[in-house]
ZAROLO-626914 format. One record per residue (C-alpha): residue number from 1; residue in three letters; x, y negated, z. Coordinates in pm, whole numbers, padded with zeros to 5 digits. Layout:
! residues N
  num  residu       u       v       w
  NUM     ALA       X       Y       Z
...
END
This chain:
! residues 600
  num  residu       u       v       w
    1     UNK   10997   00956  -11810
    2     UNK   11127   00938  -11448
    3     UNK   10823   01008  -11294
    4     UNK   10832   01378  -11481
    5     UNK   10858   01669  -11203
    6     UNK   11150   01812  -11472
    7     UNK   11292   01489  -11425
    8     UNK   11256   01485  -11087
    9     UNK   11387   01856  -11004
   10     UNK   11664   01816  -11257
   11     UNK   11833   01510  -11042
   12     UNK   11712   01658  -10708
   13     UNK   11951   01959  -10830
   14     UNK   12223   01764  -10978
   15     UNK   12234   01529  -10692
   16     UNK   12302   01855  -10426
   17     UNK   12508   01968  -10659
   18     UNK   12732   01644  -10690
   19     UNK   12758   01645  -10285
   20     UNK   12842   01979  -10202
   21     UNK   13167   01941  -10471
   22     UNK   13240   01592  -10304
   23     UNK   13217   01790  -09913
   24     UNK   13384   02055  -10030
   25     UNK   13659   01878  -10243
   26     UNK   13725   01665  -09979
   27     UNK   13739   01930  -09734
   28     UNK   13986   02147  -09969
   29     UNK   14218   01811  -10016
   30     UNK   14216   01795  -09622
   31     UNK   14295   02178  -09593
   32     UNK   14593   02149  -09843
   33     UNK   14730   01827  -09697
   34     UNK   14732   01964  -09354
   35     UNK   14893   02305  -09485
   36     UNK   15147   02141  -09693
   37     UNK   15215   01919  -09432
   38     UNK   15258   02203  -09154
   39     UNK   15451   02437  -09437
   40     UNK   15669   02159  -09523
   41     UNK   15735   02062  -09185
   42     UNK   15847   02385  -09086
   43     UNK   16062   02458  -09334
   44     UNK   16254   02133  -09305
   45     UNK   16265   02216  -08930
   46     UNK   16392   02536  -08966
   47     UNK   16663   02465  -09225
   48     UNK   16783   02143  -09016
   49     UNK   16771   02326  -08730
   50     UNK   17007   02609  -08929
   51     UNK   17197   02314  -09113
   52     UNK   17277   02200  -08738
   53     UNK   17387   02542  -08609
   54     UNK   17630   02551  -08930
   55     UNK   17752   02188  -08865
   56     UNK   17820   02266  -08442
   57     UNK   17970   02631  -08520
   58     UNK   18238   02539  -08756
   59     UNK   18526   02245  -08690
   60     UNK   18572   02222  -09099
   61     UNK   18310   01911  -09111
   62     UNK   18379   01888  -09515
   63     UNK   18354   02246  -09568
   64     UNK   18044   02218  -09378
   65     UNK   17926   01954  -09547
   66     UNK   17949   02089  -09903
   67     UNK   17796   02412  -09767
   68     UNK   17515   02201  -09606
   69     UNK   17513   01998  -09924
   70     UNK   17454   02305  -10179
   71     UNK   17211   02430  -09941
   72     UNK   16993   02161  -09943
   73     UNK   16979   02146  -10360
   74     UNK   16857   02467  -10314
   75     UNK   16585   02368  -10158
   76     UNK   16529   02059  -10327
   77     UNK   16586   01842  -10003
   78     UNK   16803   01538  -09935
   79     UNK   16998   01481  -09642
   80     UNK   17156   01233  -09404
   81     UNK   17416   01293  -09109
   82     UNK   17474   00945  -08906
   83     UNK   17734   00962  -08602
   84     UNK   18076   00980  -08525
   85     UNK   18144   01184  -08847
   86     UNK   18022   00871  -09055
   87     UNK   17701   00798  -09227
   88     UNK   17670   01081  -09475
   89     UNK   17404   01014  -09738
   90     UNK   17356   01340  -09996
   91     UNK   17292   01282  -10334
   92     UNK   17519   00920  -10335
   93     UNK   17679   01046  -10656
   94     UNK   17383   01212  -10773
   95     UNK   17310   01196  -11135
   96     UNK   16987   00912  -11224
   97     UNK   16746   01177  -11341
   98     UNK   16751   01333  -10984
   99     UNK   16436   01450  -10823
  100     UNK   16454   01302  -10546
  101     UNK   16453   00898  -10457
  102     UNK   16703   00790  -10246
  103     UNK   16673   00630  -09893
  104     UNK   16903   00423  -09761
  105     UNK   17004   00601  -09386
  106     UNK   16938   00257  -09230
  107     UNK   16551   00323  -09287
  108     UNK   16558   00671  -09153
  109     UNK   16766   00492  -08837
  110     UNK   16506   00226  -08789
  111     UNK   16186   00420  -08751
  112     UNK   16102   00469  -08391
  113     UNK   15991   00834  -08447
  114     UNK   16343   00927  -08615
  115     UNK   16538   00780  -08313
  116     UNK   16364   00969  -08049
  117     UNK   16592   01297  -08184
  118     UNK   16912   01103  -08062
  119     UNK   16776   00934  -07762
  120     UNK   16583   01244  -07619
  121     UNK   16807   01493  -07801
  122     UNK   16512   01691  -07940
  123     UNK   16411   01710  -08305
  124     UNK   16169   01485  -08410
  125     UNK   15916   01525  -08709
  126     UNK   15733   01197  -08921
  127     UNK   15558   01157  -09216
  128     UNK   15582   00801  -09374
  129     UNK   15641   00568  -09649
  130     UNK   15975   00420  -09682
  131     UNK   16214   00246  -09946
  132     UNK   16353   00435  -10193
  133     UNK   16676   00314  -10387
  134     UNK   16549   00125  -10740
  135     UNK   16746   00282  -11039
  136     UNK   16825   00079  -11337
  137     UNK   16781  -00294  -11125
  138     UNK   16404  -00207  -11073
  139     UNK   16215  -00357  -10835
  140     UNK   16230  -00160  -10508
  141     UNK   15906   00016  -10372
  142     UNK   15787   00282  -10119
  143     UNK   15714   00625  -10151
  144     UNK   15559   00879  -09903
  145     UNK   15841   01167  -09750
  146     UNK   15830   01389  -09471
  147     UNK   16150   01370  -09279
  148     UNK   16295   01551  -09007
  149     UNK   16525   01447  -08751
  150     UNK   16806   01711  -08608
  151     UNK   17025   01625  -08302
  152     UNK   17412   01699  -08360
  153     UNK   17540   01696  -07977
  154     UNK   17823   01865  -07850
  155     UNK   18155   01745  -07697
  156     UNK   18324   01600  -07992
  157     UNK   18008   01537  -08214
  158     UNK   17755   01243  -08189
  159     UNK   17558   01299  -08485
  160     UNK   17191   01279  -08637
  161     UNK   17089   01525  -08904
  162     UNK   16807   01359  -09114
  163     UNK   16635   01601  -09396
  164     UNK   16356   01485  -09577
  165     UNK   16159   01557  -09895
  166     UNK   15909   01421  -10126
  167     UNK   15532   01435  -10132
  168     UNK   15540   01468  -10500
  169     UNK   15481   01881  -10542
  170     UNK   15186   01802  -10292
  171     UNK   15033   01508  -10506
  172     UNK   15061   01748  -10835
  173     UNK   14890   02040  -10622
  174     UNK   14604   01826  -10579
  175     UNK   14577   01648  -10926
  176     UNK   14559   02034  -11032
  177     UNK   14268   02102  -10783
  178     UNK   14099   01788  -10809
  179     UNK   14075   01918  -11199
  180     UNK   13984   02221  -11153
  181     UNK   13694   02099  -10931
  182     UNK   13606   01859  -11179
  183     UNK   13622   02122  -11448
  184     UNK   13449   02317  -11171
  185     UNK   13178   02002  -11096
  186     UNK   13119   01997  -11473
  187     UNK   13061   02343  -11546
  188     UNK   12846   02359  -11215
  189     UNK   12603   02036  -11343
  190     UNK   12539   02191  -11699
  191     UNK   12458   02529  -11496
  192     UNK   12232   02341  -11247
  193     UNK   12110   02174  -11584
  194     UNK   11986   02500  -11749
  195     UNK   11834   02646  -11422
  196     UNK   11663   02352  -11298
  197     UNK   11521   02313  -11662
  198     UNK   11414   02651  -11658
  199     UNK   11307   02655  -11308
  200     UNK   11117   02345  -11357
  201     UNK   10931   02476  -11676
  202     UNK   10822   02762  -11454
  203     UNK   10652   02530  -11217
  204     UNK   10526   02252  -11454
  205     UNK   10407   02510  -11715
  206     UNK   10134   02586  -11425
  207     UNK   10087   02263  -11354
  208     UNK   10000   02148  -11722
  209     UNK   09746   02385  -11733
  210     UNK   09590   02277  -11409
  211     UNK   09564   01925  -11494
  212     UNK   09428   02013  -11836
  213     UNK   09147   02222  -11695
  214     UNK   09106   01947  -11393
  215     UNK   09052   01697  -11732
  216     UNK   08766   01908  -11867
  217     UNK   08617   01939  -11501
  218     UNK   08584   01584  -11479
  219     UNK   08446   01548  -11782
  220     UNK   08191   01803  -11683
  221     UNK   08288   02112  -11829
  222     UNK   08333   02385  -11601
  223     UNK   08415   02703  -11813
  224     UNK   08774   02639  -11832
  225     UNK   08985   02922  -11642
  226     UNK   09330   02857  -11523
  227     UNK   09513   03201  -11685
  228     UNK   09829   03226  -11415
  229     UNK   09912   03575  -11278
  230     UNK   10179   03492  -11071
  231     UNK   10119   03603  -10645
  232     UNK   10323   03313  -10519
  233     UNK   10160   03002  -10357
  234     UNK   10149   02853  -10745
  235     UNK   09947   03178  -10856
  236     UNK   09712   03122  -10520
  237     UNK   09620   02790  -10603
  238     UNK   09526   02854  -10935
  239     UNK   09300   03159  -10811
  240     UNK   09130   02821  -10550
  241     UNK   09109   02597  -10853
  242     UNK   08905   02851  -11071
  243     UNK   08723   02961  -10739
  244     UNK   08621   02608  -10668
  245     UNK   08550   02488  -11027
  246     UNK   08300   02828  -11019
  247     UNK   08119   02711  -10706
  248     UNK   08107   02332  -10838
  249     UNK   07966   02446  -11191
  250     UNK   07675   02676  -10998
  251     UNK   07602   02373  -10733
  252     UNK   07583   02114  -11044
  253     UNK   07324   02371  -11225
  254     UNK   07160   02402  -10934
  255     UNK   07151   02053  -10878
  256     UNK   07074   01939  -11209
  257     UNK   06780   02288  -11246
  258     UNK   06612   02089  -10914
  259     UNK   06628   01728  -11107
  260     UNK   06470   01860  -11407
  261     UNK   06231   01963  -11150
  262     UNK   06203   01718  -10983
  263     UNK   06159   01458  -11339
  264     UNK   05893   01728  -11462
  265     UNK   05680   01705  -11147
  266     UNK   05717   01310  -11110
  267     UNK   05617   01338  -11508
  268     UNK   05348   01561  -11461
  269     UNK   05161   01357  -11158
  270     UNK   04860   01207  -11244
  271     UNK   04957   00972  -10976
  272     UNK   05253   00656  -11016
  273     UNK   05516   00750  -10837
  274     UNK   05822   00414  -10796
  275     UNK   06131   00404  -10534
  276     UNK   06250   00041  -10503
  277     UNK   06573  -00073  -10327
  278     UNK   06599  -00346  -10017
  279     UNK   06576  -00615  -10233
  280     UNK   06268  -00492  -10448
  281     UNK   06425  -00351  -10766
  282     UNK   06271  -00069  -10951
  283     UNK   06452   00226  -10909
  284     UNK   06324   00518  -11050
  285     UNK   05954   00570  -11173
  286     UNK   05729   00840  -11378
  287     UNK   05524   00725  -11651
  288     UNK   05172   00636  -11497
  289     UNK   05386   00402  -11264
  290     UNK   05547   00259  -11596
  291     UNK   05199   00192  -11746
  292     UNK   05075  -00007  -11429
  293     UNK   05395  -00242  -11444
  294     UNK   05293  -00284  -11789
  295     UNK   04985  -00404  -11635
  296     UNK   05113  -00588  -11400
  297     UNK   05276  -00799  -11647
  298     UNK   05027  -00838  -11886
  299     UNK   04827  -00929  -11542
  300     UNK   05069  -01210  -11417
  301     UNK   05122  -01329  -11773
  302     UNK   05371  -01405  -12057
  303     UNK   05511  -01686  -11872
  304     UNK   05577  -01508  -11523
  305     UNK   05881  -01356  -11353
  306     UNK   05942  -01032  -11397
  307     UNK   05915  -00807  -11083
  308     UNK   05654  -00707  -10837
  309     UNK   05341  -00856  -10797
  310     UNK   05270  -01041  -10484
  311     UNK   05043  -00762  -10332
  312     UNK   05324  -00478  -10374
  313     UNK   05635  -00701  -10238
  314     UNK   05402  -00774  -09908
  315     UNK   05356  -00398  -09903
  316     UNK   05727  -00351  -09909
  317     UNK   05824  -00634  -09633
  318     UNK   05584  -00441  -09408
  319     UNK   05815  -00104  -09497
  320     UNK   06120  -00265  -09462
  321     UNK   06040  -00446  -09118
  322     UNK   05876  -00203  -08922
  323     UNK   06061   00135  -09110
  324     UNK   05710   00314  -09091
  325     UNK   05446   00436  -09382
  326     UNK   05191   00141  -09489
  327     UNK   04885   00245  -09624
  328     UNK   04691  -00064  -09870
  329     UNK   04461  -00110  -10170
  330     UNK   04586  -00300  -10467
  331     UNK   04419  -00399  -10731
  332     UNK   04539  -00421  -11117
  333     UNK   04288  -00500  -11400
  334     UNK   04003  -00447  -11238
  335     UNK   04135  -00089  -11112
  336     UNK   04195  -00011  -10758
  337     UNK   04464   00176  -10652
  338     UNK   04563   00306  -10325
  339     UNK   04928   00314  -10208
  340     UNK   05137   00508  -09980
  341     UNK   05465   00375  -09944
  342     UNK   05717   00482  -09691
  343     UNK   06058   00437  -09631
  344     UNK   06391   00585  -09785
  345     UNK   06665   00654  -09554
  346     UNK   07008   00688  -09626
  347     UNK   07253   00765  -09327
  348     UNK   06999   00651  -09056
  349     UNK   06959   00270  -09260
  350     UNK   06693   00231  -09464
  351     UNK   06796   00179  -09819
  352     UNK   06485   00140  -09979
  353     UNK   06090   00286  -09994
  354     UNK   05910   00513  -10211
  355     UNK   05536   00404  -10322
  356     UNK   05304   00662  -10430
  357     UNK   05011   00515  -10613
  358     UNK   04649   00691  -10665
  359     UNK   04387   00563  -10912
  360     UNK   04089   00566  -10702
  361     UNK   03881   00340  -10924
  362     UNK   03670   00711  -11003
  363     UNK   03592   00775  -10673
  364     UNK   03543   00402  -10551
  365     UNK   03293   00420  -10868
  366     UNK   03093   00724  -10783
  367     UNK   03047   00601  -10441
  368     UNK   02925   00278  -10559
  369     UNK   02725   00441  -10831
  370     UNK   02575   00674  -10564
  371     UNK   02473   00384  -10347
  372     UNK   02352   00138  -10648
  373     UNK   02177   00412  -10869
  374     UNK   01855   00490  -10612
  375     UNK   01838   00054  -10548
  376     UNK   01864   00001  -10920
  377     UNK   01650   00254  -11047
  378     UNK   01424   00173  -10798
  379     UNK   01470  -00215  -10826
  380     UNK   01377  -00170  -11194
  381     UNK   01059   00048  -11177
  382     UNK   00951  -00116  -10853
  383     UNK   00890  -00450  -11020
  384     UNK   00661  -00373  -11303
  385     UNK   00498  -00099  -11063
  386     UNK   00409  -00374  -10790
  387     UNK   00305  -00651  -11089
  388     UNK   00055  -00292  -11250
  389     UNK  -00085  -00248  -10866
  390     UNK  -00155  -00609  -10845
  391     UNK  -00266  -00702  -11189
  392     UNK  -00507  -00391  -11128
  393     UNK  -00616  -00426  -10784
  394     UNK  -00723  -00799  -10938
  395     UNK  -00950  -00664  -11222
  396     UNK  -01082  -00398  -10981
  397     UNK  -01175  -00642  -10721
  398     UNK  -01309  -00892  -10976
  399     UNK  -01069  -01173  -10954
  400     UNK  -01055  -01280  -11320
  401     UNK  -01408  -01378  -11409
  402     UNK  -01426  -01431  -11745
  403     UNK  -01341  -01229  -12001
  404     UNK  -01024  -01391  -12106
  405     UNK  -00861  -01392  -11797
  406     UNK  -00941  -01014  -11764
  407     UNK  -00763  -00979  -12079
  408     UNK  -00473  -01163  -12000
  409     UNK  -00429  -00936  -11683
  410     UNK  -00450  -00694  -11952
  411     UNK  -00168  -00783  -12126
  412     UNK   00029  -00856  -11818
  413     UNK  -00011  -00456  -11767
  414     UNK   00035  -00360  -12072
  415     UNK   00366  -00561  -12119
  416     UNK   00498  -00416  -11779
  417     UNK   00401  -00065  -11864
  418     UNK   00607  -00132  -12214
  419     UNK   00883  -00226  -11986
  420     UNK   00880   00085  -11767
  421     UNK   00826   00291  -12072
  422     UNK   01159   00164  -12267
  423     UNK   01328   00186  -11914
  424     UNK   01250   00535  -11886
  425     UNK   01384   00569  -12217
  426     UNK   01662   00462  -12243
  427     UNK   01735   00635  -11928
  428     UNK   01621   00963  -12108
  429     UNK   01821   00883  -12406
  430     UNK   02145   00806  -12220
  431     UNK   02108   01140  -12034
  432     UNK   02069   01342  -12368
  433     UNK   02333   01109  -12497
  434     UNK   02565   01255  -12236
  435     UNK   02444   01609  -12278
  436     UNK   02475   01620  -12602
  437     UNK   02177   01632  -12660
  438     UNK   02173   01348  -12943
  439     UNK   02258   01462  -13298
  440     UNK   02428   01168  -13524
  441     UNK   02345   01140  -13861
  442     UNK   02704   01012  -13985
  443     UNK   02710   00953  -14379
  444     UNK   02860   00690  -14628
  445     UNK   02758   00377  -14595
  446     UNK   02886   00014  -14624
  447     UNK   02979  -00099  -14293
  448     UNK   03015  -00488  -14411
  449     UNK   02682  -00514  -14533
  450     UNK   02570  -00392  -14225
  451     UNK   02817  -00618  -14028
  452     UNK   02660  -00899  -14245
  453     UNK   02294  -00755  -14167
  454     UNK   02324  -00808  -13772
  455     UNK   02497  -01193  -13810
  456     UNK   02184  -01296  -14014
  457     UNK   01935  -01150  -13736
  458     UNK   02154  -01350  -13462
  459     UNK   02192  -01649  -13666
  460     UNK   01893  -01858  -13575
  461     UNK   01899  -01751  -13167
  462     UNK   02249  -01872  -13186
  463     UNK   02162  -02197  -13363
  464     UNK   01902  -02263  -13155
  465     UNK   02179  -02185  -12805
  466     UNK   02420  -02431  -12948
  467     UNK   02663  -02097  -13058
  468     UNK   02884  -02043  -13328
  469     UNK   02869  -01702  -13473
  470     UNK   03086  -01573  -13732
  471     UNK   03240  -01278  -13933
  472     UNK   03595  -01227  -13964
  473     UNK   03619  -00932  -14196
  474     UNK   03969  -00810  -14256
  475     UNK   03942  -00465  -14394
  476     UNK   03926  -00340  -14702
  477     UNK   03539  -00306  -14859
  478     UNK   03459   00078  -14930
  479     UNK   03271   00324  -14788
  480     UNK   03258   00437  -14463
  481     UNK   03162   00742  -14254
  482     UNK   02917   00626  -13987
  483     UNK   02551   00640  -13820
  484     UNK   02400   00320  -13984
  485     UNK   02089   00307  -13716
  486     UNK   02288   00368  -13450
  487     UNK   02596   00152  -13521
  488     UNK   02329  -00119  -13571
  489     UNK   02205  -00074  -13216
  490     UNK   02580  -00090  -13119
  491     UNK   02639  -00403  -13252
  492     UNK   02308  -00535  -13144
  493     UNK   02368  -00454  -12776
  494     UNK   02741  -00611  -12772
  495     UNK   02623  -00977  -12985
  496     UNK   02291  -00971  -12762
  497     UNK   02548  -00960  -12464
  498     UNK   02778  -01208  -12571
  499     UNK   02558  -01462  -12683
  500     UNK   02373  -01450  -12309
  501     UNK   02754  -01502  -12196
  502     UNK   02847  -01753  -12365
  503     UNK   02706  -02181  -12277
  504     UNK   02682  -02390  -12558
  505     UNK   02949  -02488  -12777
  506     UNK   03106  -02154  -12777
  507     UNK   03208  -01934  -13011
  508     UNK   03130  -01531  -13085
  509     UNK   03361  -01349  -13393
  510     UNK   03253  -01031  -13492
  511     UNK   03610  -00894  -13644
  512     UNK   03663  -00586  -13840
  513     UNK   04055  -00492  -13872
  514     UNK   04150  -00144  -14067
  515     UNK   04501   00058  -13986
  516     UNK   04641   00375  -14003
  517     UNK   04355   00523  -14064
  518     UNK   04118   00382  -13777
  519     UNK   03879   00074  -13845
  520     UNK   03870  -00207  -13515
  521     UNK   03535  -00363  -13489
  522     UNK   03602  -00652  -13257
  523     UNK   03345  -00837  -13068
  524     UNK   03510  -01173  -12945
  525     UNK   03300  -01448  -12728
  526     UNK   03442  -01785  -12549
  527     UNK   03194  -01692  -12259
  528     UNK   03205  -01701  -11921
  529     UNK   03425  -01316  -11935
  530     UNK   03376  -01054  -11663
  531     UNK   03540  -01063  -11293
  532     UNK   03825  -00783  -11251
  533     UNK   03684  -00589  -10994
  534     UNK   03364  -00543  -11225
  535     UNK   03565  -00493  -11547
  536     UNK   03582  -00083  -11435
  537     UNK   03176  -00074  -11450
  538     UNK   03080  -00257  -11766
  539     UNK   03013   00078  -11913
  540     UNK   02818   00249  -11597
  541     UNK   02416   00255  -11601
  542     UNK   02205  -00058  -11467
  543     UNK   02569  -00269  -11408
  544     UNK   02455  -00634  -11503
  545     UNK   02697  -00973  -11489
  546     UNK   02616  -01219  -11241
  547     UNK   02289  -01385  -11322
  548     UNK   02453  -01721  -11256
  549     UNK   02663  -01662  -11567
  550     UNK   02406  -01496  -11779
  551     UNK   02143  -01710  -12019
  552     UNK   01839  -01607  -12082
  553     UNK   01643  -01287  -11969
  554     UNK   01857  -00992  -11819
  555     UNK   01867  -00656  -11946
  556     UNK   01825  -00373  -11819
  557     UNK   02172  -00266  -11736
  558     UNK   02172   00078  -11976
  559     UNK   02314  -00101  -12269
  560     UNK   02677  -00082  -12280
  561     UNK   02609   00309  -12109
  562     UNK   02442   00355  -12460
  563     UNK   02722   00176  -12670
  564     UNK   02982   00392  -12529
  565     UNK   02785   00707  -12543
  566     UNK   02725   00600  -12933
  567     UNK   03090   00542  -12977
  568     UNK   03220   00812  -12834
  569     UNK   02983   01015  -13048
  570     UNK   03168   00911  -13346
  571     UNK   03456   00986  -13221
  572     UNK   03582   00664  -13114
  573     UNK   03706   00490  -12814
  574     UNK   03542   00121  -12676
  575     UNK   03731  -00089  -12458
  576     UNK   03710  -00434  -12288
  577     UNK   03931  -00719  -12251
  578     UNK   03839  -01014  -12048
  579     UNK   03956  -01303  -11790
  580     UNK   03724  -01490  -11607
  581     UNK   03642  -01834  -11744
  582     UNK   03834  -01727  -12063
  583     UNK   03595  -01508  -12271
  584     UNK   03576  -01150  -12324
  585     UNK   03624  -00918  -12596
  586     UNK   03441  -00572  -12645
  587     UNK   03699  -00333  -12926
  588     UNK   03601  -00035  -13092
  589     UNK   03806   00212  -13281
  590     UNK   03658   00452  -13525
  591     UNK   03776   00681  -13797
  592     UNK   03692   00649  -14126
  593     UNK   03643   01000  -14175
  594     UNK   03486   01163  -13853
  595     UNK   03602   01533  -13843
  596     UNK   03400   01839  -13875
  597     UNK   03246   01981  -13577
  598     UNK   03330   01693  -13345
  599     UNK   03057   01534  -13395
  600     UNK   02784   01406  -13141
END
């Protein structure tokens, strides 16, 4: 309540109200004490000084006297003559009701102001407290006079005239002011009330509406207008207020106009884009960032910390120590990526780094797939062309002898000439396959008994390797919506793999899973799985695993081009899970009811 500028104002005004009455009361009370004083004085000086002429002039001392005495009940004064003519005190036979207290002559002779008047013979002027004569046997007490002291000299008189008069008409002349100036004080605080209320609502009126319309600028709206129309300072600062609130609300559109920039780029890159902090937290990132932490994680495992991998925090340490842009490859599931991170400065200090990550697993690919196709193509047809020159070169030159030898050179030719022909193939297939070249013929069929159809043609090879195969089918039996010859070869190429993956003992599920619409075939082995940095290839022509992990004959390296060709042609999506040492497992999704003119 206090702390209200009304409040405040109200007391502010009150309190120089209250001390200009007090100054100025006091002042008046000094004025009139000093003037009452000086009238008094004079008067009493004047009519002793007349009383004395009176006295000296005329030798009839009583008749003086009783003209001195009627004289001085005019003027409402008592008097004393000490001497040779006797102490005369006026007012000894005065009635009890009398206005004046009585003072013994004695006290009057006493004072050592009063005394100079006989001993200097000049009049002399006090104003005191002295005894005053109790009436009625009451205790005796002092009272405040102003007496004056008249010389009586001549050469038969000794005397002292002594006048002197109460303070009483000057103590009711300021009871009467002091109430007036109360009335005055009180009249003047209920004014001061009214104005400083109404001056204050004048000023707080504006201020109200300034701290209401500072409230809805903090809270972020900026439309609110101060309405005051005033052209003092008040009026000025209310113009400022709406000025500045104008220039804040464009600066926090503009600001906000370049974030939503700013978020719409960093969500349109094709590239991850992260800003950490000095001690390695994630700041900010866009969403192909969020989808390689994602990997990261699922990379490090359930059981790890949360944070950055190993390769990015020695990425940032560089940034942070040396405050310059670092330049590195990482790789995350098989993908490589290359980073650019430099550093974030705030106020010269370096409050963090910015990494901008490219996936350059494309372009790493196409270079190696430049540089591997000519040595693979011509790895594969160079083999069964040098075994057809030298199997030939032997019949022309008549190394076999006998007839069956000739014919097994025969065969050897024949078989190698098979090979380049399905090499050339497939090649030619996988190249209309990717043209488009390669019409599907999708129709109903029964996708279990097919399922069913490819574990009995793999059952006895995986008998005979020491390999449990098995179907897991989870779906639903109906119809589906599928290339039966071409699925087969699909499945074919995928269980062929995995059981020359997998060592004895192990185990291969072929699992079909149906949701929302899609069907998951699932090809799941306990082999040897794939390394990460070959895990991008698996699907690119002539890739093979490391012969030290494969069993049995290798292929050619153009089936899994052919499976995902196939796939995609149904309008489906293959991918590949695998950890080295763990196993690896191939997933396709398909729809159960391809759609019109997407087809391969």
């Amino acid at each position: 309540m206090l702390n209200q500028v009304v409040i405040k104002l109200w007391i502010t005004i009150i309190g120089v109200v209250a001390v200009v009455l007090t100054v100025l009361s006091l002042t008046l009370m000094s004025f009139l004490d000093g003037f009452y004083e000086r009238q008094r004085t004079e008067d009493l000086k004047q009519l002793a000084q007349n009383m004395a002429h009176v006295i000296l002039s005329y030798k009839d001392h009583e008749k003086t006297l009783n003209i001195a005495k009627e004289l001085v009940d005019v003027y409402d004064t008592r008097m004393v003559i000490t001497g040779s003519l006797g102490n005369y005190v006026q007012g000894q036979n005065a009635p009890q009701d009398a206005s004046i207290p009585e003072v013994k002559a004695e006290e009057f002779l006493k004072h050592p102001v009063l005394k100079q008047a006989q001993i200097n013979d000049r009049i002399a002027v006090t104003r005191d407290f002295f005894p005053v004569i109790s009436q009625g046997g009451a205790l005796p007490h002092y009272e405040e006079f102003v007496a004056v002291a008249v010389p009586l000299h001549s050469s038969t008189l000794k005397n002292e005239l002594i006048l002197y008069q109460t303070m009483e008409e000057l103590r009711e002349t300021t009871y009467k002011t002091t109430r007036l100036i109360f009335y005055a004080a009180a009249i003047g605080i209920v004014l001061s009330t009214f104005f400083a209320f109404f001056l204050s609502s004048r000023v707080t009126q504006p201020l109200r509406s300034m701290k209401k319309a500072a409230d809805l600028y903090a809270q972020g709206d900026f439309s609110a207008q101060i309405s005051i129309r005033t052209n003092d300072e008040i009026g000025d600062l209310a113009a400022t207020i709406n000025h500045m609130a104008k220039r804040l609300n464009d600066l926090i559109v503009a600001l906000s106009r370049e974030k939503e920039q700013l978020a719409s780029v960093l969500s349109s890159m094709v590239d991850g884009v992260m800003t950490f902090d000095n001690t390695g937290c994630t700041i900010v990132t866009n969403p192909p960032a969020d989808e390689l932490m994602k990997a990261w994680k699922y990379e490090q495992g359930e059981g790890e910390r949360e944070g950055l991998p190993p390769s990015m925090k020695s990425i940032l340490e560089q940034v942070l120590k040396h405050q310059k842009e670092v330049v590195a490859d990482v790789m995350v599931q098989g993908r490589i990526y290359a980073v650019v991170m430099a550093p974030l400065y705030d106020d010269k200090q370096v409050r963090g780094a910015v990494a901008v990550l490219r996936d350059m697993t494309q372009e790493r690919r196409l270079d190696k797939l430049r540089k591997d196709f000519l040595a693979n193509v011509s790895h594969e047809l160079r083999t069964p062309l040098v075994m057809l020159q030298g199997y030939s070169e032997a019949i022309v030159d008549d190394v076999a002898q006998s007839e069956e030898e000739k014919k097994e050179l025969a065969q050897i030719i024949y078989d190698e000439s098979l090979r380049m022909s399905r090499l050339v193939n497939e090649l030619l297939d996988l190249g209309r396959m990717e043209a488009g070249h390669i019409q599907l013929e999708i129709q109903s069929g029964n996708l279990l008994q097919l399922e069913d159809k490819i574990i009995r043609k793999f059952n006895g090879v995986a008998k005979e390797q020491g390999i449990h195969l098995q179907l897991d089918w989870q779906a639903e039996e109906g119809e589906f919506q599928f290339d039966s010859d071409r699925m087969e070869q699909v499945l074919t190429n995928l269980i062929d793999n995995a059981i020359r993956h997998t060592s004895e003992g192990g185990t291969i599920t072929l699992r079909t899973l149906f949701k929302g619409g899609t069907y998951t075939i699932e090809i799941e082995d306990t082999g040897s799985g794939i390394p990460a940095e070959d895990l991008p290839f698996v699907f690119e022509r002539f890739y093979k695993a490391d012969k030290a992990r494969t069993r049995g004959r290798a292929g050619t390296g153009l089936g899994l081009s052919i499976v995902k060709n196939i796939v995609e042609g149904h309008q489906g999506t293959i991918s590949v899970r695998s950890k080295l040492g763990e196993g690896t497992t191939f997933s396709i999704q398909l729809p159960v009811q391809p759609e019109e003119g997407k087809r391969g």
